[in-house]
C-alpha beads as a LAMMPS data file, in Angstrom:
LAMMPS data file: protein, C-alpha beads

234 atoms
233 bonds

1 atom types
1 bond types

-500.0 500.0 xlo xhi
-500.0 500.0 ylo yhi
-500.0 500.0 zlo zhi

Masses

1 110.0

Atoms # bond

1 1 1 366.611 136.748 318.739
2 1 1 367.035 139.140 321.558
3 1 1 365.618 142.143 319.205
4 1 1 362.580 140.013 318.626
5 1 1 362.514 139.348 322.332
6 1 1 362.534 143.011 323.338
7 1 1 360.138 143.891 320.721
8 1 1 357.800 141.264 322.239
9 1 1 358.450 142.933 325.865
10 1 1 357.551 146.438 324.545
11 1 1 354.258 144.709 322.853
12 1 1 353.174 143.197 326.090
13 1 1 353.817 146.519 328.051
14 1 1 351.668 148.224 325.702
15 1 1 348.991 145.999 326.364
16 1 1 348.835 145.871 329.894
17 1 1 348.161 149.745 329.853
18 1 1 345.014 151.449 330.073
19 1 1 343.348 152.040 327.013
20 1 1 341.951 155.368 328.323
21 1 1 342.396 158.217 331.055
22 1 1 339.481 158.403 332.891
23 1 1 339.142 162.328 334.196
24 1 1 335.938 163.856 335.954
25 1 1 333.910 166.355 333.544
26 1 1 332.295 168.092 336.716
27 1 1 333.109 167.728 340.658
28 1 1 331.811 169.202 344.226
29 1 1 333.184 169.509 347.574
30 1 1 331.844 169.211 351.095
31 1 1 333.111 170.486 354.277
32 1 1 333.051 168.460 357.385
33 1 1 333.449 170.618 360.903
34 1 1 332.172 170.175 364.284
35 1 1 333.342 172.021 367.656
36 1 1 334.563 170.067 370.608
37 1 1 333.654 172.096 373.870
38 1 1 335.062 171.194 377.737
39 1 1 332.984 168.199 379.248
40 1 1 332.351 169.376 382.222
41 1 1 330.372 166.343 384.424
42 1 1 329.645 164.991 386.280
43 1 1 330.648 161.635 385.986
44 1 1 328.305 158.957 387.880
45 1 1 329.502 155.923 390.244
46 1 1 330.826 153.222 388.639
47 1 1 331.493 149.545 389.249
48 1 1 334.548 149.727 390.640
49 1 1 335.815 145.744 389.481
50 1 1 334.615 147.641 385.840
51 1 1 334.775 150.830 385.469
52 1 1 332.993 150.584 382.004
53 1 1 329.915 149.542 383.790
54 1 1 328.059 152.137 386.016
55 1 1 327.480 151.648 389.859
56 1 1 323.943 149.433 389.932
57 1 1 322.459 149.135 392.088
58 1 1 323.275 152.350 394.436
59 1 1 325.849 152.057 396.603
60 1 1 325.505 154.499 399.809
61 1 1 328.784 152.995 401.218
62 1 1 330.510 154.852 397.884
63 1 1 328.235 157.883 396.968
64 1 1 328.798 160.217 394.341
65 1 1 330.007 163.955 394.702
66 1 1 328.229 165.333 392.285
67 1 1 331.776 167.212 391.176
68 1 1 331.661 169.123 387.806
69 1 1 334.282 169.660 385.469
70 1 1 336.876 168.045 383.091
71 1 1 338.651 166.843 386.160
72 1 1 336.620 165.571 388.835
73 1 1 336.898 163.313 391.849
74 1 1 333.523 161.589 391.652
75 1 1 333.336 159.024 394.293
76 1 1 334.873 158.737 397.859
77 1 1 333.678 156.688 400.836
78 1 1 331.003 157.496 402.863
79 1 1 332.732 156.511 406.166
80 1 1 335.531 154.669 407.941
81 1 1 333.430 153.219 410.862
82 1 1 335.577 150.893 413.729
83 1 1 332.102 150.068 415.389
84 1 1 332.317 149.735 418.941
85 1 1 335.608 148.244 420.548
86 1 1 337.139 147.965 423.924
87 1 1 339.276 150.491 425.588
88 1 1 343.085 149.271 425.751
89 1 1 345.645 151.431 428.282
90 1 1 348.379 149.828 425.447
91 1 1 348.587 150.605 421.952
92 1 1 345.924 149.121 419.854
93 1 1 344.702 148.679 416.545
94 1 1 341.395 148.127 415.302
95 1 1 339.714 146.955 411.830
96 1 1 337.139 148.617 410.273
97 1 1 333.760 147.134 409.259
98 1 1 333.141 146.068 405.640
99 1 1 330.402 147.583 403.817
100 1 1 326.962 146.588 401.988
101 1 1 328.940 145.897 399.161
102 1 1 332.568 144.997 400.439
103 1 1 334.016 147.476 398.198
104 1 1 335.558 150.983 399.413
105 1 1 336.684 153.379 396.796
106 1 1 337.790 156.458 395.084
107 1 1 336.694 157.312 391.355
108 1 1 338.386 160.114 389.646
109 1 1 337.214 161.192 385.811
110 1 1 339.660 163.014 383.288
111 1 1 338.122 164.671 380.426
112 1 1 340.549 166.877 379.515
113 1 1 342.143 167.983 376.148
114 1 1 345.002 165.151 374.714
115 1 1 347.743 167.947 375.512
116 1 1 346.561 168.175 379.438
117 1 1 348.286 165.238 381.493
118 1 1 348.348 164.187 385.225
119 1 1 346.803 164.096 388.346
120 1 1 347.083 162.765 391.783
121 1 1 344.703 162.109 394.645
122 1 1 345.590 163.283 398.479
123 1 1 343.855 162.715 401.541
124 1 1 344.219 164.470 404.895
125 1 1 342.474 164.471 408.401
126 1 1 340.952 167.737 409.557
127 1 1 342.292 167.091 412.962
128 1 1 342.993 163.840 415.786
129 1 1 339.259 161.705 416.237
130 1 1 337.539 163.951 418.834
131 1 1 335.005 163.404 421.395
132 1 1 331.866 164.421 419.864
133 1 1 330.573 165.362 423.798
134 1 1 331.188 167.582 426.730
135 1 1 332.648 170.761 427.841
136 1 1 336.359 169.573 426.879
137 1 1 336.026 166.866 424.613
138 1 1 338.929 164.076 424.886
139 1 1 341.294 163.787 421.887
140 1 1 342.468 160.403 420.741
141 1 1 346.269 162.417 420.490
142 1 1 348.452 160.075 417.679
143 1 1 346.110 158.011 416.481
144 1 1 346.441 156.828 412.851
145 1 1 344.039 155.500 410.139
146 1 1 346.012 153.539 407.860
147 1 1 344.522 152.982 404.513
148 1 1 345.378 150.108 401.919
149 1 1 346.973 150.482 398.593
150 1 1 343.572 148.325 397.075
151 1 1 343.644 148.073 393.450
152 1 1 343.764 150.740 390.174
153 1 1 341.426 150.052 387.076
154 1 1 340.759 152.484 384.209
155 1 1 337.667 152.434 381.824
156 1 1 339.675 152.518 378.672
157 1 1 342.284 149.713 379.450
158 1 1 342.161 146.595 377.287
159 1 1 340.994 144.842 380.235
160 1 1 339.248 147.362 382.692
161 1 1 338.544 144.681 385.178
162 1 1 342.007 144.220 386.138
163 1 1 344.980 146.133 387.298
164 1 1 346.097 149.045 385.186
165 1 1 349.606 149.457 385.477
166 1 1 349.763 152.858 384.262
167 1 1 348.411 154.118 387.298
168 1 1 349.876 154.094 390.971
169 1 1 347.895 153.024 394.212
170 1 1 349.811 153.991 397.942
171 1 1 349.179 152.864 400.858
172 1 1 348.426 155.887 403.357
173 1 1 348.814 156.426 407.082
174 1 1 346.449 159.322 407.756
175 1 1 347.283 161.695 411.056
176 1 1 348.573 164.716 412.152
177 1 1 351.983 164.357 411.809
178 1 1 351.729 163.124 408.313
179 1 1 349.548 165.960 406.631
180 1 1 348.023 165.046 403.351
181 1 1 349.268 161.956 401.741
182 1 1 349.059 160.983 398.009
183 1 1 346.840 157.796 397.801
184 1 1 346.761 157.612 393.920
185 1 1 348.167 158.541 390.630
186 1 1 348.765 159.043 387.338
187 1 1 352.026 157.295 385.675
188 1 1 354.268 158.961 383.235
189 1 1 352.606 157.316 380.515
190 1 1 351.110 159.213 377.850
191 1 1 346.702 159.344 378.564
192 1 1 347.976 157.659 381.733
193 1 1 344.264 158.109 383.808
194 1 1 342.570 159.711 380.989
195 1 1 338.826 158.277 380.967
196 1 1 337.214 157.252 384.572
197 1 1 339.796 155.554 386.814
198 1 1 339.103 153.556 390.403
199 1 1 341.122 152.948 393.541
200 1 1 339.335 150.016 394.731
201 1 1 340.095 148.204 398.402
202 1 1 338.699 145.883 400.896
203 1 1 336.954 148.049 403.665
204 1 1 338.287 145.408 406.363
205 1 1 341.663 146.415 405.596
206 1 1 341.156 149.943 406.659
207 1 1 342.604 149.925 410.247
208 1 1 343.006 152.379 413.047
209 1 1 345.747 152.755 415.535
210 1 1 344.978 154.478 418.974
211 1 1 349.012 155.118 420.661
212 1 1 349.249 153.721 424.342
213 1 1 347.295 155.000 427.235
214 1 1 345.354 157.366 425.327
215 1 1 342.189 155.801 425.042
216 1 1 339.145 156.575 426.507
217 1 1 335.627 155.930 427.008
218 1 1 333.459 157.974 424.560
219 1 1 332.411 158.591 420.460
220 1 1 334.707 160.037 418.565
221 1 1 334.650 161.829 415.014
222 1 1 336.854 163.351 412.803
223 1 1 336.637 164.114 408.241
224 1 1 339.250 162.851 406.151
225 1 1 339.259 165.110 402.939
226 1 1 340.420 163.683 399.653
227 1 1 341.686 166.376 397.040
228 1 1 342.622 165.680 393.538
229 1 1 344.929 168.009 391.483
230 1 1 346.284 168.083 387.933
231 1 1 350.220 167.015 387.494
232 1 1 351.895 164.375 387.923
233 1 1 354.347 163.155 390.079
234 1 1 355.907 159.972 389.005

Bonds

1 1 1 2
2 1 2 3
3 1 3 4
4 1 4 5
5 1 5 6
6 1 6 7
7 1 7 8
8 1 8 9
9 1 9 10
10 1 10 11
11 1 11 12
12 1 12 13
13 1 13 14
14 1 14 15
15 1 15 16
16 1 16 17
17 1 17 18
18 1 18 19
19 1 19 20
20 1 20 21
21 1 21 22
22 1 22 23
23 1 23 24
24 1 24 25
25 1 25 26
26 1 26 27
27 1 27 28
28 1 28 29
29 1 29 30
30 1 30 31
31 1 31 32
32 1 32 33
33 1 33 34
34 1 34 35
35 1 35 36
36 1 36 37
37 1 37 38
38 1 38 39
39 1 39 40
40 1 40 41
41 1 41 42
42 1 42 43
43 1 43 44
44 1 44 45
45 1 45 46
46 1 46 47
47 1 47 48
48 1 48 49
49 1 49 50
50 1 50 51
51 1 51 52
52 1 52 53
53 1 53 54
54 1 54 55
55 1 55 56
56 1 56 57
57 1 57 58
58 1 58 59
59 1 59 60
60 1 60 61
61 1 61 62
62 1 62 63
63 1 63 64
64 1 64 65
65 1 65 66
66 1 66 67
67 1 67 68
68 1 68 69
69 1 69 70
70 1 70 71
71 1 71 72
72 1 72 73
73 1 73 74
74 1 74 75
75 1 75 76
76 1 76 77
77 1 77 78
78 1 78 79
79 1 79 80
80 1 80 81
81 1 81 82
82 1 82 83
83 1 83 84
84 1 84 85
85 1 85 86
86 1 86 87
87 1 87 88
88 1 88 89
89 1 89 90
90 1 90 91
91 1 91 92
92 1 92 93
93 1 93 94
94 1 94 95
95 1 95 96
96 1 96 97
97 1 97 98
98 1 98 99
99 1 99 100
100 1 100 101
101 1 101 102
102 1 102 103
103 1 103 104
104 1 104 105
105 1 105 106
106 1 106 107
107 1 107 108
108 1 108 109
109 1 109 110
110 1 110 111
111 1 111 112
112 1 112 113
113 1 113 114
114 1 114 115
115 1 115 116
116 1 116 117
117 1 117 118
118 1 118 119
119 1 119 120
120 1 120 121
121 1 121 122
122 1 122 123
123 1 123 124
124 1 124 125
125 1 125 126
126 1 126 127
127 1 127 128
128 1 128 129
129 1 129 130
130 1 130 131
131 1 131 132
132 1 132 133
133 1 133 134
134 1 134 135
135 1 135 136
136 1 136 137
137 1 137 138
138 1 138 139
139 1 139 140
140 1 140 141
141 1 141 142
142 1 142 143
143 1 143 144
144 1 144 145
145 1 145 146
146 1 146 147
147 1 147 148
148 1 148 149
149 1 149 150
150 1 150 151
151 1 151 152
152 1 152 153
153 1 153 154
154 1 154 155
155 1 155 156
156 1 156 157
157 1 157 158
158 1 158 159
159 1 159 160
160 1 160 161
161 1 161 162
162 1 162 163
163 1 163 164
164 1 164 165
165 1 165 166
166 1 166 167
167 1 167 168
168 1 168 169
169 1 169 170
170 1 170 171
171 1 171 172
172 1 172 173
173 1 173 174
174 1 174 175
175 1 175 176
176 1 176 177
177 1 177 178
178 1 178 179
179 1 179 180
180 1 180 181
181 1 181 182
182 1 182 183
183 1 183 184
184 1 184 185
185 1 185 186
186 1 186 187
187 1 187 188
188 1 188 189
189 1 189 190
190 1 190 191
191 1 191 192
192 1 192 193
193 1 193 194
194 1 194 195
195 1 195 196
196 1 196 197
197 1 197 198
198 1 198 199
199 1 199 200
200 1 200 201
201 1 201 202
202 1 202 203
203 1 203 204
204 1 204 205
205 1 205 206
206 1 206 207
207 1 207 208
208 1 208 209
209 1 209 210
210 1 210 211
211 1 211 212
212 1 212 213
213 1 213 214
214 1 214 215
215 1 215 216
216 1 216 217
217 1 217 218
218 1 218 219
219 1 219 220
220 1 220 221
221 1 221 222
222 1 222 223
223 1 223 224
224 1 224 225
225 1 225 226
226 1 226 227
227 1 227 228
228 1 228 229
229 1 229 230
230 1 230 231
231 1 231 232
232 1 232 233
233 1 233 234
């Protein structure tokens, strides 16, 4: 019985296989190639609740730089502007207005090669808000514009319209003393801030602190300049 039973096993084996080998008689080959150059911008406005969605319609609060390269900062706001307040002889702090759009923000695009990771955003003041009149303009000596964290979203998150945790947001308190201040980042996440990434905030929040009896009657101007760099510092 179990040499019959074997035998049987062998039989079935035998029949299960393929009958024939199929092989080809003639064949051909194609090559596939392309060439990946730098992108080199510039990247337009987006929406900055979506950064998958382009800026519509145009936003004048936000405009774009116009920045070329694989790195770019595209977007920064167009102004801080406190309107007209009251002189105080004490310390005082003042809100800014919102905008057409109540949205401030900063866009930053990174199109570079896998192997290239990291950046960061600073911003700086090129000197204390000045009297923009006479002989020996006043100087608002101390006085600080304090920027919020707001929010970081990235075009190629599973959910661009909300928070993307692979990036970091700071809050910034912009004046002499300080110098330039890092406002936003990359993460030490691999492709952290690869693709088009936005620090979005409420304008209203923006706030600016003049130091006790410094204040004085007049319009006053300064530039904040926002610089972005490749690295990373987290």
């Amino acid at each position: 019985m179990k040499k019959h039973l074997l035998i049987s096993a062998l039989a079935l084996g035998l029949i299960a296989a393929p009958a024939t080998l199929v092989h080809a008689d003639s064949e051909g080959s194609t090559l596939s190639q392309l060439e990946l150059i730098d992108n080199n911008g510039p990247t337009v406005p987006v929406d900055p609740t979506d950064p998958t969605k382009p800026q519509d319609p145009n936003d004048p609060d936000n405009p774009g730089t116009g920045n070329l390269g694989k790195l770019t900062l595209d977007v920064a706001p167009a102004t801080f502007d406190f309107g007209q307040v009251a002189v105080y002889a004490s310390a005082k702090t003042y809100q800014a207005k919102t905008t057409g759009t109540g949205h401030q923000y900063i866009q930053v695009t990174d199109n570079r090669d896998v192997d290239e990771q990291g950046w960061q955003v600073t911003v700086e003041q090129n000197h204390d808000l000045t009297e923009t009149t006479g002989a020996t303009p006043h100087v608002l000596t101390g006085s600080t514009i304090a920027i919020p964290a707001g929010t970081p979203r990235n075009s190629l998150a599973n959910d661009p319209t909300v928070a993307d945790t692979n990036l970091l947001t700071h809050a910034a308190e912009v004046n002499e003393e300080n110098g330039a201040v890092t406002v936003f980042e990359t993460t030490a996440t691999t492709n952290s801030g690869k693709g088009t990434s936005v620090k979005n905030w409420n304008p209203e929040e923006v706030s600016l602190t003049i130091p006790k009896n410094t204040a004085k009657k007049g319009i006053y101007q300064n530039t904040l300049k926002w610089t972005l760099t490749a690295g990373t510092q987290s």
